[in-house]
PAMAR-613025 format. One line per 2 residues: their letters; for each residue x, y, z of N, C-alpha, C. Coordinates in steps of 0.05 Angstrom, whole numbers, plus 5000, padded with zeros to 4 digits. Layout:
A> X/Y/Z/X/Y/Z/X/Y/Z  ...;
This chain:
XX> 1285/6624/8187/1296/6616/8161/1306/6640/8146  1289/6660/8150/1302/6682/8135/1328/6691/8144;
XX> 1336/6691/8187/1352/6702/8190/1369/6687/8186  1373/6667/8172/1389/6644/8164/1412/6652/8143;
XX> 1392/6653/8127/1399/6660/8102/1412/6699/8091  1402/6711/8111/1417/6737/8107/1446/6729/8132;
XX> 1444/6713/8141/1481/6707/8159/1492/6700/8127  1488/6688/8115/1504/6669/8093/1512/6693/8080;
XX> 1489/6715/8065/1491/6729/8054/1520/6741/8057  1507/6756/8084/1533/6770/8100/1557/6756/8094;
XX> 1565/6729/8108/1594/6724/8105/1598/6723/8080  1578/6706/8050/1590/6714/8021/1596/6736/8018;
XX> 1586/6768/8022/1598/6786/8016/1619/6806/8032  1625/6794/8056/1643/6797/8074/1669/6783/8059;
XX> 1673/6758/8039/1697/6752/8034/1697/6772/8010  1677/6773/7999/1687/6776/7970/1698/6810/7979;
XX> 1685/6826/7988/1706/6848/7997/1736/6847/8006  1734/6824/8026/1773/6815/8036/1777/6813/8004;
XX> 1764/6796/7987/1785/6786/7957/1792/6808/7946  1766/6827/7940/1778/6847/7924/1796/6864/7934;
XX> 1798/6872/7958/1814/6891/7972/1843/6878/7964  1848/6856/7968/1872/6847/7966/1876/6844/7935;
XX> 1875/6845/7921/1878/6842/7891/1881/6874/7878  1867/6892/7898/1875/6923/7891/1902/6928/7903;
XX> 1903/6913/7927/1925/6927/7943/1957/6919/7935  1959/6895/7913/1973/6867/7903/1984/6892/7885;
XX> 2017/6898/7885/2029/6912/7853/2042/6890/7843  2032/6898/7815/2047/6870/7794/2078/6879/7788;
XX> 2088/6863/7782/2119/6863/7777/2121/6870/7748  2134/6900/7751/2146/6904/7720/2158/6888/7705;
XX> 2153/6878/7682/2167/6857/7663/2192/6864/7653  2212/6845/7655/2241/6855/7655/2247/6868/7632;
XX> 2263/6889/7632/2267/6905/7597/2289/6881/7583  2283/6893/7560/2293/6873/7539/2319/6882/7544;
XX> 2341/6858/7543/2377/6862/7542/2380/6860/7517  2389/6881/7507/2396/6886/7478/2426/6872/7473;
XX> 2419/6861/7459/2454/6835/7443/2477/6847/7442  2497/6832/7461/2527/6853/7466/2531/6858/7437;
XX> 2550/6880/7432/2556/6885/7410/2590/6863/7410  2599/6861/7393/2623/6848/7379/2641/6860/7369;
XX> 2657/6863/7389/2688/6879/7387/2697/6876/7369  2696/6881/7347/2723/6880/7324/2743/6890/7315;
XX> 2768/6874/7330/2788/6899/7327/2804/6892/7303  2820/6907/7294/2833/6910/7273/2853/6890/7270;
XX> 2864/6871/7248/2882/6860/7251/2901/6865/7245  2920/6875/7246/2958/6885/7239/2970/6858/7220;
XX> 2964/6857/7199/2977/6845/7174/3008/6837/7189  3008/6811/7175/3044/6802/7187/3063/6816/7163;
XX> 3083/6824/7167/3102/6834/7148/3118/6818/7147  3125/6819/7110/3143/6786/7109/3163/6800/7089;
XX> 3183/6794/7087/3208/6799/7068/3209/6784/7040  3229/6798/7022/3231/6783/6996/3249/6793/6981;
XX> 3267/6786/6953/3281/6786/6942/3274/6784/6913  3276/6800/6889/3270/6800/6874/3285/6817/6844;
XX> 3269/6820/6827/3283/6845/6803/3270/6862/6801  3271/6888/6799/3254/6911/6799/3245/6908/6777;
XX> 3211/6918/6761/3213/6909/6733/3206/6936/6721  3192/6950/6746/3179/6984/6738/3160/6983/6756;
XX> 3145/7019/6745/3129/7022/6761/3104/7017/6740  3083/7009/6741/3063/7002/6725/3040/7029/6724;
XX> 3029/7038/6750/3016/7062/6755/3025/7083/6780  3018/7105/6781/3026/7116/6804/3026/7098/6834;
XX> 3020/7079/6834/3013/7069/6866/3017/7040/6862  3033/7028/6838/3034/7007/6831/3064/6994/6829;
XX> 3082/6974/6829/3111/6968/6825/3110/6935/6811  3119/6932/6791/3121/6904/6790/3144/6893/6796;
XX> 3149/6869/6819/3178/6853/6813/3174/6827/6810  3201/6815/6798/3198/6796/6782/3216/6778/6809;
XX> 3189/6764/6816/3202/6742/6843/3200/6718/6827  3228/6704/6834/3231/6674/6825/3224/6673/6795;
XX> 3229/6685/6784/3217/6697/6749/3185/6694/6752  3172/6702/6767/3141/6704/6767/3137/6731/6770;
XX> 3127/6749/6755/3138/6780/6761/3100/6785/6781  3103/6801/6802/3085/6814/6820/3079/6832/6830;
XX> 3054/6839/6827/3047/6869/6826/3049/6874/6862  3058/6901/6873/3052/6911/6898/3043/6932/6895;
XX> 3025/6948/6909/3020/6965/6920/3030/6982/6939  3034/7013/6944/3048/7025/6949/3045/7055/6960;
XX> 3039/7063/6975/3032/7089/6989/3057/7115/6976  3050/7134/6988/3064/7154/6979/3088/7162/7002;
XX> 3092/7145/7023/3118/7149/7032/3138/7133/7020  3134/7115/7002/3153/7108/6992/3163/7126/6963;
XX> 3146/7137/6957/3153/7149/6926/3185/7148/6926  3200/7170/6940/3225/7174/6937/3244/7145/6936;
XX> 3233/7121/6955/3252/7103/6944/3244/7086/6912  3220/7093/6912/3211/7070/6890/3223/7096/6868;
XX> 3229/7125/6866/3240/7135/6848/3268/7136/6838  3284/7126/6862/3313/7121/6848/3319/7097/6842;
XX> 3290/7079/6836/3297/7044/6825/3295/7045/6801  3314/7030/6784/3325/7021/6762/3305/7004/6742;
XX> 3300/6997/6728/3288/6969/6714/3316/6950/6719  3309/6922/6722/3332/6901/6721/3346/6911/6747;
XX> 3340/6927/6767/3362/6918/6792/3351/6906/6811  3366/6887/6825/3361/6864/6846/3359/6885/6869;
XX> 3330/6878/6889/3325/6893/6905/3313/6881/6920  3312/6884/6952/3301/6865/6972/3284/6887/6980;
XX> 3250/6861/6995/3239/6890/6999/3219/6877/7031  3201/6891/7038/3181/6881/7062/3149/6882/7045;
XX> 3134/6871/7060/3107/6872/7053/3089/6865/7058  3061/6864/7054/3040/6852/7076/3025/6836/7052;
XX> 3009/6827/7058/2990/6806/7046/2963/6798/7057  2950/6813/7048/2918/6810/7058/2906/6801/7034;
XX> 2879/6781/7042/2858/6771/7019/2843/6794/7012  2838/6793/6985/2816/6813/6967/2786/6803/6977;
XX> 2770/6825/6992/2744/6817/6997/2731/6810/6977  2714/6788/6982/2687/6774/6955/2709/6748/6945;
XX> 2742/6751/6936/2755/6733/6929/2775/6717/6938  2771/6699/6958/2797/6683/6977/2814/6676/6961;
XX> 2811/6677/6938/2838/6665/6923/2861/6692/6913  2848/6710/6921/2865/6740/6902/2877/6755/6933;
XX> 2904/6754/6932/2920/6773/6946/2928/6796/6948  2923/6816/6963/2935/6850/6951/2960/6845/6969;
XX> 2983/6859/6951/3005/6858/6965/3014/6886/6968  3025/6894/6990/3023/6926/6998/3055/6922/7007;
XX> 3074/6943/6981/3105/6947/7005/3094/6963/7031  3115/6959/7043/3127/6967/7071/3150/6982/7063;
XX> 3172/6969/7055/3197/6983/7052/3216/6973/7021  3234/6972/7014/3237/6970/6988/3274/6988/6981;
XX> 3296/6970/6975/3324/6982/6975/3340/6960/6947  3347/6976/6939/3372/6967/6926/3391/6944/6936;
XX> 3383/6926/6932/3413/6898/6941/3439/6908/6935  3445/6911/6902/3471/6922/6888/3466/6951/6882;
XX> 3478/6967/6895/3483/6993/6892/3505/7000/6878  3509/7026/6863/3534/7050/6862/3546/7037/6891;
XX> 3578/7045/6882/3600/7041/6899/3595/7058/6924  3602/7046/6952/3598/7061/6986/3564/7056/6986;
XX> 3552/7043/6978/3524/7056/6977/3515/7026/6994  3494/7021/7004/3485/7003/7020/3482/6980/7013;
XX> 3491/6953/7016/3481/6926/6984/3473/6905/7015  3445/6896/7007/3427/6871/7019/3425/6890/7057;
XX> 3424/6867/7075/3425/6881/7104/3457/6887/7113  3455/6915/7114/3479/6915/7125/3518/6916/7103;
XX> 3518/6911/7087/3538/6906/7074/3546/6935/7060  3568/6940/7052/3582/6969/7032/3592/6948/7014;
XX> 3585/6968/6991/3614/6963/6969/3629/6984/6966  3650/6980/6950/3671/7007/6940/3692/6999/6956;
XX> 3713/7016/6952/3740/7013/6958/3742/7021/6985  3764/7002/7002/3768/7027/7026/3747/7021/7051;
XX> 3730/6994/7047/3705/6985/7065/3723/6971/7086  3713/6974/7114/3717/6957/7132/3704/6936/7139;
XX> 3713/6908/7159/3690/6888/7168/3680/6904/7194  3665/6890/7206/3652/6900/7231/3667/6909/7265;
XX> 3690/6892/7256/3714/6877/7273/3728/6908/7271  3728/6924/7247/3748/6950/7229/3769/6932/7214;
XX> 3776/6916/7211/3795/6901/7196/3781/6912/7157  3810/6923/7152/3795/6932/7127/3799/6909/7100;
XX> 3780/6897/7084/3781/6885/7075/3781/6891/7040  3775/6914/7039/3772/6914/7009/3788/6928/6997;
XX> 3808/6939/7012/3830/6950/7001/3832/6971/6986  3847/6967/6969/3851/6988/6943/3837/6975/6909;
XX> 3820/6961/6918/3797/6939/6907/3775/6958/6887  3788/6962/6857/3770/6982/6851/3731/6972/6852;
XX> 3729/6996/6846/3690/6981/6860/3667/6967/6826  3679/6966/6815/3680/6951/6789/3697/6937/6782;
XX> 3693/6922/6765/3713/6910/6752/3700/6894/6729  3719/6885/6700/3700/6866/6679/3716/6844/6686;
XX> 3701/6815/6674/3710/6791/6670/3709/6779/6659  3717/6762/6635/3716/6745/6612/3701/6714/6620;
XX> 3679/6717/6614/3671/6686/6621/3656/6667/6598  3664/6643/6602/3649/6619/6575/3620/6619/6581;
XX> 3604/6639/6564/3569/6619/6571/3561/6611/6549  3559/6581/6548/3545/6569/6521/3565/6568/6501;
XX> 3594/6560/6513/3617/6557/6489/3628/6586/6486  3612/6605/6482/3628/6633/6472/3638/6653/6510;
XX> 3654/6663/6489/3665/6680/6509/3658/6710/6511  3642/6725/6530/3629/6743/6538/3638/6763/6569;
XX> 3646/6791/6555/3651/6810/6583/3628/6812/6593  3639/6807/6617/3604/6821/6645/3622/6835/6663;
XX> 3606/6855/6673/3618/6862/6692/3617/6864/6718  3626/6862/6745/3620/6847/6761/3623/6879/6790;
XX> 3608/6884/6806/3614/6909/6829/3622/6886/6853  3646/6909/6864/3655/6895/6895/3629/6894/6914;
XX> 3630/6881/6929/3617/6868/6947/3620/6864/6980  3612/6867/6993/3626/6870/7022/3614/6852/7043;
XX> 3624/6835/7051/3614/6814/7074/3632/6827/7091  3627/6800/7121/3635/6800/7144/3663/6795/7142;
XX> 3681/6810/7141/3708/6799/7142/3724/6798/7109  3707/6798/7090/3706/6788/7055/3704/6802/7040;
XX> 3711/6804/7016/3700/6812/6994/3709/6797/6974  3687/6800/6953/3682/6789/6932/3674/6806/6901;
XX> 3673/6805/6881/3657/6818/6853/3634/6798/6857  3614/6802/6851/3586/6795/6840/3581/6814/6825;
XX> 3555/6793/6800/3549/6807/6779/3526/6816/6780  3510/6828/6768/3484/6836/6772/3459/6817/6779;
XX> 3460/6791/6760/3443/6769/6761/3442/6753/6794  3463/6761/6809/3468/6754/6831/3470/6776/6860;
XX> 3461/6766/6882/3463/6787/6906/3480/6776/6933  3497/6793/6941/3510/6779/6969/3485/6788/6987;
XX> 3483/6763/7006/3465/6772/7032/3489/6766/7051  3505/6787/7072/3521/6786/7081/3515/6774/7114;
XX> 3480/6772/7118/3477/6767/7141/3472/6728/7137  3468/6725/7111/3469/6697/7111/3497/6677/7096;
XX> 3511/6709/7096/3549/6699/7089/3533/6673/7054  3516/6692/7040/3503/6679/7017/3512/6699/6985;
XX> 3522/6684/6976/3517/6699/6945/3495/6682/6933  3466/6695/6916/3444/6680/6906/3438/6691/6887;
XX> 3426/6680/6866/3418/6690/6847/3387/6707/6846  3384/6723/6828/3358/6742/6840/3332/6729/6840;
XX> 3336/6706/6812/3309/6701/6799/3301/6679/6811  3320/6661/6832/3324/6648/6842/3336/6636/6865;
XX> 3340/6639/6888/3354/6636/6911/3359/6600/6917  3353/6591/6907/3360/6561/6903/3387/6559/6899;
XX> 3388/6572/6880/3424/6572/6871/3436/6595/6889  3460/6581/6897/3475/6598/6916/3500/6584/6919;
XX> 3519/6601/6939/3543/6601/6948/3544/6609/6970  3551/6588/6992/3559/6596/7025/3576/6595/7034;
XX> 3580/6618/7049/3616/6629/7043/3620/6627/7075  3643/6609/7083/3652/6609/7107/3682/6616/7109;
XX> 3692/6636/7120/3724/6648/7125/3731/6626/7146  3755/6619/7130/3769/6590/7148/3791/6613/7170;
XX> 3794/6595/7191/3819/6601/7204/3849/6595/7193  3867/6612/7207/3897/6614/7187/3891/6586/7195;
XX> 3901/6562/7213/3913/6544/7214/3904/6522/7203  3878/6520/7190/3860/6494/7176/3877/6477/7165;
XX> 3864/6455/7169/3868/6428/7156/3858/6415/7131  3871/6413/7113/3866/6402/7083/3842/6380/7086;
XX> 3868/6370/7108/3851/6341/7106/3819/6336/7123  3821/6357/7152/3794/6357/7158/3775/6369/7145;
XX> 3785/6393/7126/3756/6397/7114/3749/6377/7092  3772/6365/7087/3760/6344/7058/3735/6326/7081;
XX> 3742/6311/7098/3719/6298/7111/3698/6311/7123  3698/6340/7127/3675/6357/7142/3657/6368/7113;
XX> 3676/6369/7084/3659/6375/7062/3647/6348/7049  3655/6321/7057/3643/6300/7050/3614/6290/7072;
XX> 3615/6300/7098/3590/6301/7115/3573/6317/7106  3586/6344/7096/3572/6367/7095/3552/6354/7064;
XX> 3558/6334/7050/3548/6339/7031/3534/6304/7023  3534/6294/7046/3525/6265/7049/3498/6268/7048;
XX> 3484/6280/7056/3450/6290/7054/3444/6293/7021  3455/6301/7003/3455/6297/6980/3463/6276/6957;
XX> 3487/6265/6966/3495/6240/6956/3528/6235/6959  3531/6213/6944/3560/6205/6955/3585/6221/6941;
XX> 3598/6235/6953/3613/6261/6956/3635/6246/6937  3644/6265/6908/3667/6253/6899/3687/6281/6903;
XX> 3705/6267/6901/3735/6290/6899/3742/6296/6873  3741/6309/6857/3755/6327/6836/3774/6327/6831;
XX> 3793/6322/6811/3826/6320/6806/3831/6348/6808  3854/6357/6803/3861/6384/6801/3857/6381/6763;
XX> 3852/6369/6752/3852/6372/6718/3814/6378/6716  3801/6371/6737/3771/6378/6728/3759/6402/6740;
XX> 3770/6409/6766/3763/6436/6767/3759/6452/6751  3740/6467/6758/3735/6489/6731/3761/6512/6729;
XX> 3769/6517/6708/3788/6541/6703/3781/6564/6719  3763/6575/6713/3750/6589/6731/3763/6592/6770;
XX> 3756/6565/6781/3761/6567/6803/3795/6570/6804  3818/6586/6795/3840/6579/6800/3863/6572/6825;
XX> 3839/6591/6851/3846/6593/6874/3828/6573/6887  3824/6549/6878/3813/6522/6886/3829/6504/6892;
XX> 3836/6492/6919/3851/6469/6928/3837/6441/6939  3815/6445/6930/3795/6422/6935/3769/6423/6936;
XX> 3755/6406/6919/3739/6412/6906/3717/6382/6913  3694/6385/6917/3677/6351/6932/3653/6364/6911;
XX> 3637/6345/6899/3612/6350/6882/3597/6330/6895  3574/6327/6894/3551/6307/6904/3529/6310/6892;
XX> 3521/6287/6883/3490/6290/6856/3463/6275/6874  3445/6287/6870/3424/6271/6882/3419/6245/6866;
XX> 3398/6223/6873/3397/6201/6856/3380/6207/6839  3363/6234/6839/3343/6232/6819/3359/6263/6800;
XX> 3385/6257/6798/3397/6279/6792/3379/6313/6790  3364/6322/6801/3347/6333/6805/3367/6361/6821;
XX> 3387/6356/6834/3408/6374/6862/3441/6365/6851  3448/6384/6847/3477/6377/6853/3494/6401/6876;
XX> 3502/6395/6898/3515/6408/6909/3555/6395/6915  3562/6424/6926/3591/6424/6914/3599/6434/6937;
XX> 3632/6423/6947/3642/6435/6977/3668/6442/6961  3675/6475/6969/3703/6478/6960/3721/6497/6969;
XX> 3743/6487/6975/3768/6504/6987/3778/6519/6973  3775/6555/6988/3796/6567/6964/3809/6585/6987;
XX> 3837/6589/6973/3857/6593/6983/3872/6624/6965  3867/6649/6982/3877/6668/6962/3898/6691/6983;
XX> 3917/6706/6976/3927/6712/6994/3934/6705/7025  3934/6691/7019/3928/6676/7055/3908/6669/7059;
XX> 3891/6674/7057/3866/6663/7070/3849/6652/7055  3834/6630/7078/3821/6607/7062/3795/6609/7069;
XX> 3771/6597/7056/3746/6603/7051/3739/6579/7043  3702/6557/7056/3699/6545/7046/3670/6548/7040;
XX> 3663/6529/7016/3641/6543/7007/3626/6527/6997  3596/6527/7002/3573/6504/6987/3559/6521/6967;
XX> 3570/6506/6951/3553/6506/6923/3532/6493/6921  3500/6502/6920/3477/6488/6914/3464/6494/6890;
XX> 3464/6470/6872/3463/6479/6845/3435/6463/6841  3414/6465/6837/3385/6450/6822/3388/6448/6798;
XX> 3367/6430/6784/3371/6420/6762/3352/6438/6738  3364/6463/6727/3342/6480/6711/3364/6496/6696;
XX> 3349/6510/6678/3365/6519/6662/3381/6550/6665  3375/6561/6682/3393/6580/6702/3423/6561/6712;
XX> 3431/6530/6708/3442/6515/6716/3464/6529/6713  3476/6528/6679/3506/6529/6672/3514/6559/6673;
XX> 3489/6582/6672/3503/6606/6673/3504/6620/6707  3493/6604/6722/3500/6605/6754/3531/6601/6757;
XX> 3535/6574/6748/3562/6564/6753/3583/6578/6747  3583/6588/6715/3599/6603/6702/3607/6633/6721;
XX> 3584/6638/6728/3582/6675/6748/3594/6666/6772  3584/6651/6784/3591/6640/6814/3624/6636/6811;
XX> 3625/6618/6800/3661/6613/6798/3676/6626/6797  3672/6650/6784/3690/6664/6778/3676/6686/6796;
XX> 3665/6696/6810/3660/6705/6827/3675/6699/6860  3673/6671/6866/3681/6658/6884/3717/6663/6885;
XX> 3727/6663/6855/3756/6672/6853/3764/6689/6859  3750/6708/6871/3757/6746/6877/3750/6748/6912;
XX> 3743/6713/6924/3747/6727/6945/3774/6731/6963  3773/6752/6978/3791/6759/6994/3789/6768/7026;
């Protein structure tokens, strides 16, 4: 019985040696290191650059410009490569410019507006006016066909605003093929063949150079389509034309129904050559002294 019981012995401590041996000889698996959280690329975003048209009104602080867009006057911001252009600007001159527009941090509703670039629309005579255009005497079109002749680069004009009669004076102007006087309150954009007003680009004049051989009678029906989107196109006697337009041989008006728009199709005929032109007139009080400038503006082209 005893040698019974020392066999048992034996094999219990015969395993428990196999156990432990194997539990020393067992390497535990290093616990995986911690993956630290990708970081988040943030790259910079490049502001869209957007264009505009406006009145120069000043400079407010060294790094500051206000213009008066659509008569809402607005502050930009401004680095120091521009100094030299923002120093030969005027108060009151019509000037087209570039610029960015980013939100003010903490306030989504507040805009900083930063120029880009910044020029004179109506310049001194030879000098650069909107994209691309000269004024002054002696300018060619793109074609070299010279159009402005012996065309001094000023000129005054007698016009009715509000019953009385008042000199303004008006600088030549240089389109594609054209010229015209415009007055200060107004800018040719020669890439949109547009004369517009500064405070407002609503009001305008679209200037299309006719061919020598045009037809009276097809543009009377191409200025009655042209102006069917607004309302039903009347014709003008030669006794209601405006004085103003003297070099006018046809004249189409069209009123919206909520009289709210009046636009105008009209043939003019000066030296030879003919020109037709949409008048888009809105319903505000810029109304009658647009008309007055425009018309008699529209008379000088050549």
């Amino acid at each position: 019985m005893k040698k019974k019981h020392m066999i048992v012995y034996a094999v219990v401590l015969a395993s428990l040696v196999l156990v432990l041996s194997a539990c020393g000889g067992r390497q535990q698996a290093a616990p995986p290191a911690p993956q630290e959280p990708a970081q988040e690329q943030n790259e910079p975003v490049t502001p869209e650059v957007l264009s505009g048209n406006g009145v120069y009104s000043g400079q407010a602080d060294p790094h500051t410009v206000e213009i008066e867009v659509n008569g809402e006057p607005k502050a930009f911001q401004f680095s120091e490569d521009l100094d030299a252009s923002i120093a030969e600007l005027t108060e009151g001159q019509a000037v087209s410019f570039e610029y960015t527009e980013e939100a003010v941090e903490g306030d989504d509703t507040l805009k900083q507006l930063t120029l880009t670039s910044i020029q004179v629309v109506e310049g001194e005579a030879g000098s650069t006016t909107g994209a691309g255009s000269t004024t002054g005497a002696g300018s060619s079109s793109e074609d070299g066909t010279a159009v402005t002749g012996d065309r001094p680069a000023t000129k005054d004009f007698t016009l009715k605003l509000e019953g009385t009669d008042e000199i303004r004076t008006a600088e030549l102007a240089q389109g594609e093929g054209y010229s015209l006087y415009v007055f200060d309150a107004m800018s040719l954009f020669p890439d949109q063949h547009r004369v517009a007003m500064a405070i407002d680009d609503e009001y305008y004049a679209e200037i299309t150079k006719l061919p020598t051989d045009f037809s009276l009678d097809t543009l009377e029906q191409e200025g009655k389509q042209a102006l069917s989107e607004v309302g039903t196109a009347e014709k003008l006697s030669s006794s209601d034309i405006p004085s103003a337009l003297e070099h006018a041989s046809l004249m189409l008006k069209a009123t919206s129904s909520d009289h709210k728009l009046t636009r105008q199709y009209i043939v003019l005929e000066n030296n030879g050559q003919g020109f037709a032109v949409v008048v888009n007139i809105p319903q505000g009080e810029p109304s009658e002294g647009f008309q007055g400038h425009i018309y008699t503006s529209l008379n000088t082209l050549e």
